[in-house]
N, C-alpha and C positions, 0 to 999 in steps of 0.2 A: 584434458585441455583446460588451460586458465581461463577465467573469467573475471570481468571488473563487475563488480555484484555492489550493489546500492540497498540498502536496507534500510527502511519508512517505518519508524516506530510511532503508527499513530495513537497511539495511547497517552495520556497527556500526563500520565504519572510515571516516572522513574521507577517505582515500586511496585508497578503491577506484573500480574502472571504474563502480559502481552511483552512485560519486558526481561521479564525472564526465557519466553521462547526466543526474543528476538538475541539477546546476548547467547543462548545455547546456538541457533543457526549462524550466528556472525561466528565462535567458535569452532564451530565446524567446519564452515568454509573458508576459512583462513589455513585452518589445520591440514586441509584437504590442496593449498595451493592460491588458491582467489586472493583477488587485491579485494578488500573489505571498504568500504565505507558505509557510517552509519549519519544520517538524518534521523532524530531524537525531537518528533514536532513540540513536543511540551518544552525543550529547552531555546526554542526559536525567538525571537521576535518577530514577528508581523501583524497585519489587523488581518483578521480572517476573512474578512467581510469586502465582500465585490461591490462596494459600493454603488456603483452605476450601470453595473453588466458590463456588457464591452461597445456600450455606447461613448464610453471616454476613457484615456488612458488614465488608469493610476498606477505610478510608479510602483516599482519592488522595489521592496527592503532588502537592504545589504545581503539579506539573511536564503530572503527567496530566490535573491540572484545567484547567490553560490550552492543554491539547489537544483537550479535550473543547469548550471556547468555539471555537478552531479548527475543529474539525470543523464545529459548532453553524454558526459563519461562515462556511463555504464551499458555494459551488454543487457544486463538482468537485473529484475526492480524485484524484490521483497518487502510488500506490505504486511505489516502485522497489525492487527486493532483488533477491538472488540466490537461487537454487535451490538447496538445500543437501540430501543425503540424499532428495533429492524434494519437500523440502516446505519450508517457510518457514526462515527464521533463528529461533530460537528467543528471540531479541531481540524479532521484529518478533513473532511468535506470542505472546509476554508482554504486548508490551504492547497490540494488541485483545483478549488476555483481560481486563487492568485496566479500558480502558477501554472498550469496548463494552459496556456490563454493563444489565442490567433496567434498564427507566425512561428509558435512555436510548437506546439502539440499539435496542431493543426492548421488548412488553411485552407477558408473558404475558395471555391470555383466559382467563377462567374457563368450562370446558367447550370449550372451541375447542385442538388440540392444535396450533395454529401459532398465533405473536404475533404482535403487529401491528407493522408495521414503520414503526419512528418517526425513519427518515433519509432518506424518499423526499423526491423533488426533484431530488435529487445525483448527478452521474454520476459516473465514474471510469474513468480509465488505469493500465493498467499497463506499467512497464519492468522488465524479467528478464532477469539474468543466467545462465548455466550452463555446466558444464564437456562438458556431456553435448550433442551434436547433439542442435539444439531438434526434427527430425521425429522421433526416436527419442523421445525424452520422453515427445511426442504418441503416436507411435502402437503403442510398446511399453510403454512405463510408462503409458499414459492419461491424462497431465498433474495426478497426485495434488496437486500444490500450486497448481497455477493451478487448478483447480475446488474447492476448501478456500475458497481467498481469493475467486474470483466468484462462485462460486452460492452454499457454506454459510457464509461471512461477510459479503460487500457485500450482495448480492442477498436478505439473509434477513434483512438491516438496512432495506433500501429503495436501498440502493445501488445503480445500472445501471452494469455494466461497459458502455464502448462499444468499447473496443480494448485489446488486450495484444500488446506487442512481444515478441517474446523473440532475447536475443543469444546465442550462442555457435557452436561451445563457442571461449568465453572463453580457455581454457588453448591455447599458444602460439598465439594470434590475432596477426594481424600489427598495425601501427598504421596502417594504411592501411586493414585491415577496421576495427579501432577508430575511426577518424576516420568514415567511413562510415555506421557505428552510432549515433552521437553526432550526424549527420546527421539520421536518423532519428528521435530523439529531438525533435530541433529541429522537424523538419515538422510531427510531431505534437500538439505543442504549440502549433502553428498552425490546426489544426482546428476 
């Protein structure tokens, strides 16, 4: 069955391995049937930055509002980034501050201290980069930024993670593991 698949390249370089899994699963899911669209945060315009929480509106840029129809249009969200410090790019963390915002990703209840979650229907994949061995991540760090992005950001929008890859460590990886990877990418994108 078809799917409108939306694809988050949070990597803020063109040139990275996070965009080379993301061009091999957009490949595949295309090839396999899916409408494609890709959101490439490094080519966006916005300020990343929530200036004021959401004590006051600040407008979205052109850029954020036609991500927001993006998102709107998609069955199934694919984040791809890398693990940085433990925890997202600060790119990718800007810009679901901008746009994830009340009313639309969510929306507070009066007397109820959980909102309602106004993106259910939508599943999502994740692809992860990291310098760090992904079991050490897991099970010494406790995976701080994969549990940020599934449980307290998709899942608390309506978002259902159904898989997360995760690569590394990335740093002197061979191209033969790299090839490999981008393998996997591919399969999953067939799912």
């Amino acid at each position: 069955m078809s799917k409108r698949v939306l694809v988050i390249l949070g990597h803020p370089s063109a040139h990275s391995f996070c965009s080379a899994l993301s061009d091999c699963y957009v490949a595949s899911a295309t090839s396999a049937g899916h409408e494609v669209r890709v959101l490439r945060l490094g080519a966006l315009r916005f300020d990343p930055v929530l200036h004021e929480g959401y004590r006051q509106v600040q407008p979205l840029e052109p850029d954020l509002l036609n991500a927001q129809a993006d998102i709107t249009w998609a069955e199934h969200l694919v984040l791809v980034f890398p693990i940085w410090w433990g925890g997202v790019p600060a790119l990718l963390k800007g810009f679901l501050d901008r746009v994830l915002l009340p009313g639309f990703a969510f929306k507070y209840q009066k007397g109820n201290p959980f909102p309602a979650k106004l993106l259910t229907g939508r599943t999502a994949h994740l692809l992860v980069t990291m310098d760090t061995p992904p079991w050490y991540y897991k099970w010494v760090y406790r995976m701080p930024g994969l549990n940020q992005i599934r449980k307290t950001t998709l899942a608390f929008c309506g978002i259902k993670p159904l898989a997360t890859l995760t690569f590394g460590p990335l740093l002197d990886s061979t191209p033969a593991k790299r090839q490999t990877w981008l393998q996997h990418a591919r399969a999953l994108a067939l799912r």
